[in-house]
C-alpha positions as CSV (number, residue, x, y, z in Angstrom):
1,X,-4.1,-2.3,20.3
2,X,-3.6,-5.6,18.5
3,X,-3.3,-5.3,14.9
4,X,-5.2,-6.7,11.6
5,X,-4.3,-6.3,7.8
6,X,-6.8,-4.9,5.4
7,X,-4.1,-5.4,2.1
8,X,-0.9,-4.1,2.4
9,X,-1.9,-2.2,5.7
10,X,-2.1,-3.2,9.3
11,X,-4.8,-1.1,11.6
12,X,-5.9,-1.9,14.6
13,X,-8.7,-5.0,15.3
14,X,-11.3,-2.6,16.2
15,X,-12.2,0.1,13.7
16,X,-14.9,3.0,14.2
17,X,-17.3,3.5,12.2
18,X,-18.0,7.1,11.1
19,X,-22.3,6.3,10.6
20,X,-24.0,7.5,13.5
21,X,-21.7,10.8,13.8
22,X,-23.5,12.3,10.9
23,X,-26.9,10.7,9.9
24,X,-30.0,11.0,12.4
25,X,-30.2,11.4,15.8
26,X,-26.1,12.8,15.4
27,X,-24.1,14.6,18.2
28,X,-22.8,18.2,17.7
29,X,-19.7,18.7,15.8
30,X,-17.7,19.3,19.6
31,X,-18.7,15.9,21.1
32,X,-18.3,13.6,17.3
33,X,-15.1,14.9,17.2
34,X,-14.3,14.3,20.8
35,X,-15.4,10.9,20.0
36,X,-13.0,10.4,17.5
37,X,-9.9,11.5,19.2
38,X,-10.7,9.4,21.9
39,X,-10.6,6.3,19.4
40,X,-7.5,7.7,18.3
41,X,-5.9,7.4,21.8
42,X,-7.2,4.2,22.5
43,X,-5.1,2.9,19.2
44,X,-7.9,3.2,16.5
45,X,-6.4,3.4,13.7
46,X,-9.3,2.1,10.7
47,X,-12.2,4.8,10.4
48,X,-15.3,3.8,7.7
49,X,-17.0,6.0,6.5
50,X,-19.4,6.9,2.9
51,X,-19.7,10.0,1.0
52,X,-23.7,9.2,2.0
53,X,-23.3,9.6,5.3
54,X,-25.0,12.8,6.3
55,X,-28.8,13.8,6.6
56,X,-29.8,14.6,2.6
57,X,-28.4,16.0,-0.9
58,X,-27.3,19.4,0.8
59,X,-24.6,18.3,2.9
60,X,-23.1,15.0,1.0
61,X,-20.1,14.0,2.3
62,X,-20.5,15.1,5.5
63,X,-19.2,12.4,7.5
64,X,-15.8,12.6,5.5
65,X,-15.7,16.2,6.4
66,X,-15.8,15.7,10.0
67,X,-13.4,12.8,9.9
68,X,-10.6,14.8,8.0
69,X,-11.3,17.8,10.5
70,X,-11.1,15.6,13.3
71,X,-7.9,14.1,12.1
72,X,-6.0,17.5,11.0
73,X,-7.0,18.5,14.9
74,X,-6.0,15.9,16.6
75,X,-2.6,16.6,18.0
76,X,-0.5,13.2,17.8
77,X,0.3,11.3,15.1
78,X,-2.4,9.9,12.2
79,X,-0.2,9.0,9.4
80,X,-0.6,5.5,10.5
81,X,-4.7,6.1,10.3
82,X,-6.7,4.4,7.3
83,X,-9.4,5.6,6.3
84,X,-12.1,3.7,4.4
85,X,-15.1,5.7,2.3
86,X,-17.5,4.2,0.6
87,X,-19.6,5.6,-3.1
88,X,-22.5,3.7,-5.0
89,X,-25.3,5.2,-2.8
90,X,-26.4,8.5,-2.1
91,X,-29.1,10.5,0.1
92,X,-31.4,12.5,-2.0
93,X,-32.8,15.6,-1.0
94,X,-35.6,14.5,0.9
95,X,-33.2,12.0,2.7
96,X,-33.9,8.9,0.8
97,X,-31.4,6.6,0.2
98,X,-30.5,5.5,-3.5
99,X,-28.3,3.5,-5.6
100,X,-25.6,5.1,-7.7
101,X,-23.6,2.3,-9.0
102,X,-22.8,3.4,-12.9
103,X,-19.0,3.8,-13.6
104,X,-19.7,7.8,-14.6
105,X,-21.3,8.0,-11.1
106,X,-19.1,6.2,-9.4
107,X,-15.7,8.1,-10.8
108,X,-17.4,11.8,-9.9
109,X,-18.0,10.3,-6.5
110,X,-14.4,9.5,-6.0
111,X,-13.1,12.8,-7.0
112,X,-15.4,14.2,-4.6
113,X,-14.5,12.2,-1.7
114,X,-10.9,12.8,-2.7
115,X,-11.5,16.7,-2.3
116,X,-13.7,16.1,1.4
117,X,-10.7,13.8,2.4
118,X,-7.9,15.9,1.5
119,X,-6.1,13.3,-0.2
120,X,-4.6,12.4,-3.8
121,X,-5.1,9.0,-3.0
122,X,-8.0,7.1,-0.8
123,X,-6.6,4.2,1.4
124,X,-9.9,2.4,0.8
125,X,-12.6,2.6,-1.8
126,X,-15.3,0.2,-1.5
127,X,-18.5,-0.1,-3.4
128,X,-21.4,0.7,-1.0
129,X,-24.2,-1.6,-2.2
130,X,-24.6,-3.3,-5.5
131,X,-27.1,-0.9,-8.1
132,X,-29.9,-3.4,-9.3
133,X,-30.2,-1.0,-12.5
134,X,-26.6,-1.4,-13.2
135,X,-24.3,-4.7,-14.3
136,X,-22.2,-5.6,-11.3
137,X,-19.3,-6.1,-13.1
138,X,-19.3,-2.4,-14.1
139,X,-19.3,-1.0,-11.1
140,X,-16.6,-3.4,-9.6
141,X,-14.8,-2.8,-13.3
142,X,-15.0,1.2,-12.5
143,X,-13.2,0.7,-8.7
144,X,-10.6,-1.3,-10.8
145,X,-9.8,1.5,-12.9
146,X,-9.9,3.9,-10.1
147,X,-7.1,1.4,-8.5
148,X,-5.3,1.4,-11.6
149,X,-5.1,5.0,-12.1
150,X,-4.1,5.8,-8.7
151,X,-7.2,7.6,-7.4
152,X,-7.8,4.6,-4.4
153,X,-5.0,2.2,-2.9
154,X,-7.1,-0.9,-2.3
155,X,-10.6,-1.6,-3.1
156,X,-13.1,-3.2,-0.7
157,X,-16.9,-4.1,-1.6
158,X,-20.1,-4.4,0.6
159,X,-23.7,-5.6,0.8
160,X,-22.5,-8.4,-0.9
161,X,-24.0,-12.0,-1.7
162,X,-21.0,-14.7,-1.9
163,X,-21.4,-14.9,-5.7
164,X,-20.9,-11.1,-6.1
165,X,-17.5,-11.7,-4.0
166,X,-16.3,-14.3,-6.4
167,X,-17.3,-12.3,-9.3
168,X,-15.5,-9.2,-7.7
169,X,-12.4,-11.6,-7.1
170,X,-12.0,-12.0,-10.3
171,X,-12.2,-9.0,-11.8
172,X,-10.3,-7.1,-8.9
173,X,-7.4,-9.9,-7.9
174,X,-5.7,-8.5,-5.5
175,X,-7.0,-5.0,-5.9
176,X,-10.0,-6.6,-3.4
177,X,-9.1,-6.4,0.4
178,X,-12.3,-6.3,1.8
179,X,-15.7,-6.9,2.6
180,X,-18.3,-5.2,4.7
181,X,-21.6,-6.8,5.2
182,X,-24.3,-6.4,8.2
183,X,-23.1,-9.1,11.1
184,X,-23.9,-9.7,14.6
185,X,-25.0,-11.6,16.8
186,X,-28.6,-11.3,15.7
187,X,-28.2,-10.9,11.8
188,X,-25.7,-13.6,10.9
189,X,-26.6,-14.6,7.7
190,X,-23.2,-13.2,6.1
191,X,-21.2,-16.0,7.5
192,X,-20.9,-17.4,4.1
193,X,-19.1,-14.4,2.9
194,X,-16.9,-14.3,6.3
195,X,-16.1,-18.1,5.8
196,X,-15.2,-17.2,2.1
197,X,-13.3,-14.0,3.0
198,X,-11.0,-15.9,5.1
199,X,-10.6,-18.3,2.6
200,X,-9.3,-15.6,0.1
201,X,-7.2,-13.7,2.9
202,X,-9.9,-10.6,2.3
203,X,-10.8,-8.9,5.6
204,X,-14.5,-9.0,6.7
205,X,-15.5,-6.4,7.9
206,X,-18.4,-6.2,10.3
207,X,-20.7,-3.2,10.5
208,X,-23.9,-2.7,12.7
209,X,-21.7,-5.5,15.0
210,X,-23.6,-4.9,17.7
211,X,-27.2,-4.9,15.9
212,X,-27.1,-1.7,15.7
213,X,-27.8,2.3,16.4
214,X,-30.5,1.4,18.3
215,X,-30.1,-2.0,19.6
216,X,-26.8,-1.4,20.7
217,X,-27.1,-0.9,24.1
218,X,-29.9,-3.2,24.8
219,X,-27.4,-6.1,23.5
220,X,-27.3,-7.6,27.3
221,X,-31.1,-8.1,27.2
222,X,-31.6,-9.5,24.3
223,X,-28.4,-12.1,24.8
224,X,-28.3,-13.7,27.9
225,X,-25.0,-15.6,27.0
226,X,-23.0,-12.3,26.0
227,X,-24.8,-10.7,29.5
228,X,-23.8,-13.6,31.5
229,X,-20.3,-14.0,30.5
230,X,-20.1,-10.1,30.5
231,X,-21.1,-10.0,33.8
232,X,-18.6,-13.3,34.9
233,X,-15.6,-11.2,33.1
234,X,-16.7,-8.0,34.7
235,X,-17.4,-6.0,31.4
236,X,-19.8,-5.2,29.3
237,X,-21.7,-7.5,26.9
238,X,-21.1,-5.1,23.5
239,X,-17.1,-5.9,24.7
240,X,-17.8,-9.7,24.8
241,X,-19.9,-9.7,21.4
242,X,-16.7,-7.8,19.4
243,X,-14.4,-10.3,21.3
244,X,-16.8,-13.3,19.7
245,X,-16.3,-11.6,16.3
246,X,-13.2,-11.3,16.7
247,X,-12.6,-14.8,17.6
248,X,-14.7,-16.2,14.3
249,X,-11.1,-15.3,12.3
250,X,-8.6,-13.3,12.0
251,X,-10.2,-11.7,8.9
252,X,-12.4,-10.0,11.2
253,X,-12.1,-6.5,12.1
254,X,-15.8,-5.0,13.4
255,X,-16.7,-1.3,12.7
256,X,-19.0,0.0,15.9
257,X,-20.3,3.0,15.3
258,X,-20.2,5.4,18.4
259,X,-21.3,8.9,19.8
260,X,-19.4,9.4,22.7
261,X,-15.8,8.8,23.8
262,X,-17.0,6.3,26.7
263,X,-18.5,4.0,24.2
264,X,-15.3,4.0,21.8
265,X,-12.9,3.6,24.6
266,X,-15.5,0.5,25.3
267,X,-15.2,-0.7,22.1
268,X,-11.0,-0.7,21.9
269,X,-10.8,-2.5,25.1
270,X,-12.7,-5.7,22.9
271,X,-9.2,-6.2,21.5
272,X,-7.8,-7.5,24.4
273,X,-10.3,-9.8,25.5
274,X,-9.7,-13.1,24.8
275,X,-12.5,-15.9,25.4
276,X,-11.9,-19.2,26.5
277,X,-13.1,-22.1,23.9
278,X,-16.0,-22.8,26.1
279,X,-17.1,-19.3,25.7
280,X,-16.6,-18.8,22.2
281,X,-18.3,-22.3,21.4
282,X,-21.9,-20.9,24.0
283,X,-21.6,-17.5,22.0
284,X,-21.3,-18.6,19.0
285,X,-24.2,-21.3,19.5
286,X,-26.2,-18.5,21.2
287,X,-29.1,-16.9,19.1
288,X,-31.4,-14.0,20.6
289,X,-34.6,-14.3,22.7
290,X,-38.0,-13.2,22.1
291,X,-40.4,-11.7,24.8
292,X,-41.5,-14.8,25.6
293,X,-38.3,-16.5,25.7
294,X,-38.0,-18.7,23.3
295,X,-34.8,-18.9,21.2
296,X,-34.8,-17.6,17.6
297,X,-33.8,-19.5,14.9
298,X,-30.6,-18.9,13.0
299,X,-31.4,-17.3,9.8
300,X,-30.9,-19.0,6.2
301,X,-27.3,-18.5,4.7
């Protein structure tokens, strides 16, 4: 698996993201964490996940669970494995998401995520989304004193504009490693944050990069350049869209969520494909079609 640095650490291009294994629509336990260990062996070595990632109140932190279960079974090596969790939104009881961005919050949701981890420190802390009730520089400023007490070893922010990456910059330094906003091939109005993240040396971090939980694996239908070329390289089109990613910098390292160990393995095998310029120049000029056929227009950045 080729390799990536999120701060001090290298992981491998392709992460998994921890999403779909806990929220609606999840696997049982047996299969999610089959699903892990098979990212494991195929060199996975960057897991996101969020203290929100479960179905409501009564089971927060669910996804962090299973991920620390899943890496105490596994039976190689994990020491090498970073995993990123996320606070600053929460289910409620009835399942609805909310924001929980105040620096009180925010420090009683690291201590919790430490505990469900089973670490004194977390590789990764980012700040899920901003909280419109609550100055942005407050939440970012409680992350930097997390960082500076030793609670979290980098910090990483998401569901961010490009002004609240500057203003995080500054406050964070080099504390900030990374950012994780909603890219793909159809939603691609973060590319001003991925030029910008680049431009700092701060990884970008795709999630949803394949449209998402349920657009995933209609992908080929709804790009006929990723389907074409898939079909020309003889692999799938999700494997050609996180080899476009991939190719937009080498900040990039996408997140797909998965279910099952087949689509992982798919996932990991992204790393080593390498497009031509030709390809990467139709992809990256490719938007999606409608029903009728007609080519949507890129969004506003």
């Amino acid at each position: 698996m080729h390799k990536r640095r999120i701060g001090n650490a290298m992981v491998s291009a392709i992460g998994l993201g921890g999403m779909p294994l806990s929220i609606e629509g999840r696997p049982d336990e047996e299969r999610a964490v089959a699903t892990i260990h098979a990212a494991l062996d195929a060199g996975i070595s960057f897991i996101d996940t969020a203290m929100s990632y479960c179905l409501n109140a009564s089971e927060t932190g669910h996804n962090e669970s299973l991920i620390a279960r899943a890496l105490a079974a596994y039976g190689g090596d994990t020491s090498a494995v970073l995993v990123g969790t996320k606070g600053g939104a929460a289910r409620e009881a009835d399942g609805a998401w909310s924001f929980k961005g105040d620096p009180a919050t925010l420090r009683e949701a690291c201590e919790g995520s430490l505990r469900r981890l089973g670490v004194d420190a977390i590789g990764l802390y980012q700040l899920h989304v901003p909280d419109p009730n609550v100055p942005y520089a407050d939440s970012v400023g409680a992350l930097r004193d997390l960082y500076d007490a030793g609670k979290i070893r980098a910090v990483g922010i998401s569901n961010v504009n490009s002004d609240q990456l500057r203003e995080a910059h500054g406050i964070l330094g080099e504390r900030l490693v990374s950012v994780q906003n909603n890219f793909s091939p159809a939603t691609r109005d973060s590319e001003p944050q991925l030029r910008l993240c680049a431009e700092l040396g701060i990884a970008f971090l795709p999630y949803s990069p394949l449209g998402g939980i349920s657009r995933a694996g209609g992908l080929g239908s709804s790009h006929v350049a990723f389907a074409r070329i898939a079909g020309e390289r003889g692999v799938s089109p999700q494997q050609v869209c996180l080899a476009w990613e991939l190719a937009k910098s080498p900040v990039v390292i996408p997140i797909p969520g998965s279910t099952r160990p087949t689509t992982v393995r798919d996932s990991a095998e992204a790393a080593d494909l390498k497009l031509t310029e030709a390809e990467f120049a139709e992809l990256d000029a490719a938007w999606p079609t409608r029903g009728g056929g007609a080519a949507a227009p890129p969004p506003r950045a």
